[in-house]
C-alpha positions in Angstrom: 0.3 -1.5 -13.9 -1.9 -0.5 -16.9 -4.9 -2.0 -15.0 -3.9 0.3 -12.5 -3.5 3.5 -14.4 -7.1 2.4 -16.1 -8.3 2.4 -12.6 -6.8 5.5 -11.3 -8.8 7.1 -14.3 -12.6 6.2 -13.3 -13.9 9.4 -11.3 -14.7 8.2 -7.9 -18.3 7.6 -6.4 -19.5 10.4 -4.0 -20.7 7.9 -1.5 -17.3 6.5 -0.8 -15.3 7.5 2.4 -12.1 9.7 1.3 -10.0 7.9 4.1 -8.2 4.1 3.7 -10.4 1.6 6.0 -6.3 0.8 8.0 -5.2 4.0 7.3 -2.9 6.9 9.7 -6.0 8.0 11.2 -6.8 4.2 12.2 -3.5 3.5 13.7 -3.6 4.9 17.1 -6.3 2.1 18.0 -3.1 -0.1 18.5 -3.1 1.8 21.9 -6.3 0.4 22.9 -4.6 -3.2 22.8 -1.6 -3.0 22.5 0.4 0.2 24.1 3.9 1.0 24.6 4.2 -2.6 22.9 7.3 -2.6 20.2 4.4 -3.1 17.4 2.7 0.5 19.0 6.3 2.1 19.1 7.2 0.5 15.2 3.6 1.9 13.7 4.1 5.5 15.3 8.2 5.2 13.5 6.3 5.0 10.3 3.9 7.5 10.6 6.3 9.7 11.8 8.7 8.7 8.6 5.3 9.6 6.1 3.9 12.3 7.5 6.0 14.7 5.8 5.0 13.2 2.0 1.2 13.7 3.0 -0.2 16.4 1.1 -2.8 17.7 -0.6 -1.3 17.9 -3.7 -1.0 14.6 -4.4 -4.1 13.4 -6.5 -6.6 11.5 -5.5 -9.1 9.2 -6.4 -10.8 5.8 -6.8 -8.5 3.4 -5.5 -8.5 -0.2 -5.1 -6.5 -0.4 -1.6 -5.9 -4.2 -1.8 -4.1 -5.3 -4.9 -3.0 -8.5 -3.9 -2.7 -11.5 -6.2 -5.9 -12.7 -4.4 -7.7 -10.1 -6.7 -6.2 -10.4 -9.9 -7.1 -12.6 -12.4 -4.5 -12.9 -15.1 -5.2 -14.7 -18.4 -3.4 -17.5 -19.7 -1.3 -15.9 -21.9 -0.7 -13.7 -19.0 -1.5 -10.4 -21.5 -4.3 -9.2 -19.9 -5.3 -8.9 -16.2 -8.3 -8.3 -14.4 -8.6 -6.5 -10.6 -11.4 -7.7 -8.3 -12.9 -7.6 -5.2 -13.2 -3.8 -4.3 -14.8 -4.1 -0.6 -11.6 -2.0 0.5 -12.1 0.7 -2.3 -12.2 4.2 -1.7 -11.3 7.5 -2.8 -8.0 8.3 -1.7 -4.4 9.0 -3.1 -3.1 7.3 -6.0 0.1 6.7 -4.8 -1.2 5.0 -1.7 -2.8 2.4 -4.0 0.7 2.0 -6.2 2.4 1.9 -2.9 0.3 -1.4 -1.9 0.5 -3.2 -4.8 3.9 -2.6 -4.7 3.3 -4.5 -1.3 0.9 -7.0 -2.7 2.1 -7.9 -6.2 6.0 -6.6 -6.3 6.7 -8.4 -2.9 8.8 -11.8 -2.8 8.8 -13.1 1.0 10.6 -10.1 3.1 12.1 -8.2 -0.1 10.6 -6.3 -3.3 11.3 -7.6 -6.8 12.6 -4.2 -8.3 12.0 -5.9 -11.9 8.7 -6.0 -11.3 8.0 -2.8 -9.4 9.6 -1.2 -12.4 7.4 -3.2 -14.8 4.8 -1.7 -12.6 5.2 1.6 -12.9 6.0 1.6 -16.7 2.6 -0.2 -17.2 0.8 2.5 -14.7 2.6 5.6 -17.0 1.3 4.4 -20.0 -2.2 5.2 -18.5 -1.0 7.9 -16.1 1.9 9.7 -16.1 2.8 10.1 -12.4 3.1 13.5 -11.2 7.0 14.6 -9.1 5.5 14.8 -6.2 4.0 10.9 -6.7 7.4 10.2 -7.7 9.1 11.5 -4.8 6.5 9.8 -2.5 6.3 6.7 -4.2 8.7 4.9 -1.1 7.1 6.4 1.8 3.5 5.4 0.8 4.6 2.3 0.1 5.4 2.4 3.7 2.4 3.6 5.0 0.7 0.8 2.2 3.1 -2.0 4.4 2.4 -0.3 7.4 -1.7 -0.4 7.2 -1.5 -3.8 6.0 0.2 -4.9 8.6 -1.5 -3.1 11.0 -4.3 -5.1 9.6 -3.4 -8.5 10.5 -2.0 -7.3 13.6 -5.4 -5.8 15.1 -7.3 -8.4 13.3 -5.7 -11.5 14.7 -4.6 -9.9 18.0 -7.3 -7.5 18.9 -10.7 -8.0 16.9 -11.0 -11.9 16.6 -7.9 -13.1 18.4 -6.3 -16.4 16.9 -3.2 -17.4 18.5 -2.0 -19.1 15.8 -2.1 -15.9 13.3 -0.8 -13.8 16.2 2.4 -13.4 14.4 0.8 -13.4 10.8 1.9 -9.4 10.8 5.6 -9.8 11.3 6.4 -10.6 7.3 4.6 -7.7 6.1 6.3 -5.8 9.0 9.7 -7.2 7.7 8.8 -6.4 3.8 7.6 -3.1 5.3 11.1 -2.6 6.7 12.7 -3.3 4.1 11.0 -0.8 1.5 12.3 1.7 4.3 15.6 0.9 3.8 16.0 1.4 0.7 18.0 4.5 -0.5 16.1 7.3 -0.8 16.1 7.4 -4.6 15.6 3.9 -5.1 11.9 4.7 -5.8 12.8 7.8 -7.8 15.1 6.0 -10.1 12.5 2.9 -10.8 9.9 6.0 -11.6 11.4 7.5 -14.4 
């Protein structure tokens, strides 16, 4: 999380698009291979369900976009950590890029380990104290994080270089996605403070 927060603090490069590569504005292209399917019909849910935390209040800036723990590097007396491989980067909301590692660290099959979302954020705070509107957007950005990601693999292995046997490759993040949805609404809030 303090990796993060370090992160979060480097001003971003002008020359980097202010948009995330899967983003909303990316997601009605399901409709060019896949419309009225139940994956077109589960994508517009979701945007629907984060619409309202979109704002332009929220701060923004460099962002990772794809902390997974295929790009970090942790030592081996796991005290230090190091994030890599920033082709997705851009400058875009902060809590977008919590939201996905949330996705890409914090997630344990089709569920969240709250223990280590919490571990997360504390880290994050000690670099950046999250704002209350962060706070109270934290759950449905990591939505939308879940939701581009698996948008991802869905276009990618169903639409852009087709692979029958990754067509379903989407349908875990889609479940973990799920899951952070049904959480109780203060779920986030609570792990936050």
């Amino acid at each position: 999380g303090s990796e993060l927060g370090k992160l979060h603090k480097i001003a971003a490069p002008k020359y980097l698009q202010n948009h995330a590569n899967f983003g909303k504005q990316e997601f009605s292209n399901v409709k060019k291979y896949a419309p009225n399917s139940l994956f077109d019909s589960w994508l517009s849910q979701n945007l629907e369900y984060i619409q309202p935390f979109i704002s332009s209040k929220l701060p923004q800036g460099l962002i990772h976009a794809d902390v997974f723990s295929s790009n970090v590097i942790i030592n081996k007396l796991q005290d230090s950590a190091v994030i890599m491989d920033f082709e997705e980067a851009v400058k875009y909301y902060r809590v977008y890029d919590i939201g996905m590692t949330i996705i890409g660290i914090c997630g344990e099959g089709v569920t969240i380990n709250f223990e280590k979302v919490s571990a997360l954020l504390k880290g994050y705070q000690k670099e950046l104290q999250l704002l209350d509107i962060e706070i109270n957007a934290l759950q449905a950005f990591t939505v939308y994080a879940g939701s581009a990601m698996t948008f991802w693999r869905h276009s990618h292995f169903n639409f852009i270089k087709p692979d029958p046997d990754f067509f379903d490759h989407y349908k875990s993040l889609q479940t973990l996605t799920d899951f952070v949805k049904q959480q109780p609404a203060d779920c986030f809030v609570k792990l936050a403070r």
